[in-house]
C-alpha positions in Angstrom: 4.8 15.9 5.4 4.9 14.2 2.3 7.5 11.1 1.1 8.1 9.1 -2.2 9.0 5.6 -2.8 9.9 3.6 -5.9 7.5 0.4 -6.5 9.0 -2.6 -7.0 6.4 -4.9 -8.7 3.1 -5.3 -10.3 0.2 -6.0 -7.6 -1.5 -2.3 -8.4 -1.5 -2.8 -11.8 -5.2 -2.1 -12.3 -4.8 0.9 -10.4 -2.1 2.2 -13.1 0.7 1.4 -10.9 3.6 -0.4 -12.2 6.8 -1.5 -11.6 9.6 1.7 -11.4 6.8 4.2 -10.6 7.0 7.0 -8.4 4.4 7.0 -5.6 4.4 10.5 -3.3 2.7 9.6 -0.1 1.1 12.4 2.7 2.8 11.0 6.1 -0.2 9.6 8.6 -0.9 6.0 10.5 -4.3 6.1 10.2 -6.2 4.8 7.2 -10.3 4.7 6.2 -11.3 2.0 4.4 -10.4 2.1 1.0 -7.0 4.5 1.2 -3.9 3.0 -0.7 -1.2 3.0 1.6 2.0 2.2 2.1 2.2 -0.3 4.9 5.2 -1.6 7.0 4.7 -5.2 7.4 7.1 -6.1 10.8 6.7 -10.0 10.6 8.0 -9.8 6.9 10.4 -6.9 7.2 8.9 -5.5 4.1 6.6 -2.1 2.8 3.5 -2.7 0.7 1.6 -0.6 -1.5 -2.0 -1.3 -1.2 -5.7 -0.7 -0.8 -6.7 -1.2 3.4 -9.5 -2.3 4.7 -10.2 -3.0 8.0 -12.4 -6.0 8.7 -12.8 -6.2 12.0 -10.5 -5.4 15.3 -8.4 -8.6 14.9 -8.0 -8.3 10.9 -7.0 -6.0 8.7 -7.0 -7.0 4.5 -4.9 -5.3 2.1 -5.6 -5.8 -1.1 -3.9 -5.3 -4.5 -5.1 -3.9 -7.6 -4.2 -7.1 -9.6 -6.6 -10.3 -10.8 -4.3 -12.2 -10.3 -2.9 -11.7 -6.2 -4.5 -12.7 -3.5 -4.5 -9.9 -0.5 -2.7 -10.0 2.3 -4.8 -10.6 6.0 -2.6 -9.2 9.2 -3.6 -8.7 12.5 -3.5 -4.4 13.3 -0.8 -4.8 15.5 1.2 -5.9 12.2 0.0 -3.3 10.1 2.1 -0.5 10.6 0.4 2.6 8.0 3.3 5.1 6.9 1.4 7.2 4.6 -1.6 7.4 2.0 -1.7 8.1 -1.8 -1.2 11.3 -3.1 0.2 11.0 -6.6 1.9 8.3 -8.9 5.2 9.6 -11.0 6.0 7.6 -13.9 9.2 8.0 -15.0 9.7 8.5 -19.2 12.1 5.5 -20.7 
């Protein structure tokens, strides 16, 4: 199964990902360590695109592409993975 969603934003930049690309996604919830995901986020009602990494069982980083952004540290229980990376449409202006 495979799904798409429209980024919103520049926190992949360096991973030539910006903002109004198409990202197409293989559906799983599980993720190695360095996958880019999308991510439900419960506690902030919101779906990130980023790199995962699993730290240890009570902490799980995911980190952007950008120099700028600091990554995001959740517990797994608030890490909900929806699908991992398969290809990046950019549309043509």
């Amino acid at each position: 199964e495979v799904f798409a969603l429209k980024v919103k934003g520049d926190s992949m930049i360096d991973a030539m990902i910006s903002d109004g690309d198409i990202v197409i996604f293989r559906k799983q919830e599980e993720a190695k360590n360095g996958d880019m995901v999308a991510v439900w986020l419960p506690d902030r009602s919101e779906t990130t695109l980023k790199y995962f990494y699993r730290e240890n069982d009570s902490q799980v980083r995911l980190q952007p592409a950008h120099p700028t952004m600091d990554p995001i540290y959740v517990h797994p229980a608030n890490c909900q993975v929806q699908g991992r990376v398969l290809s990046v449409i950019r549309p043509r202006v």
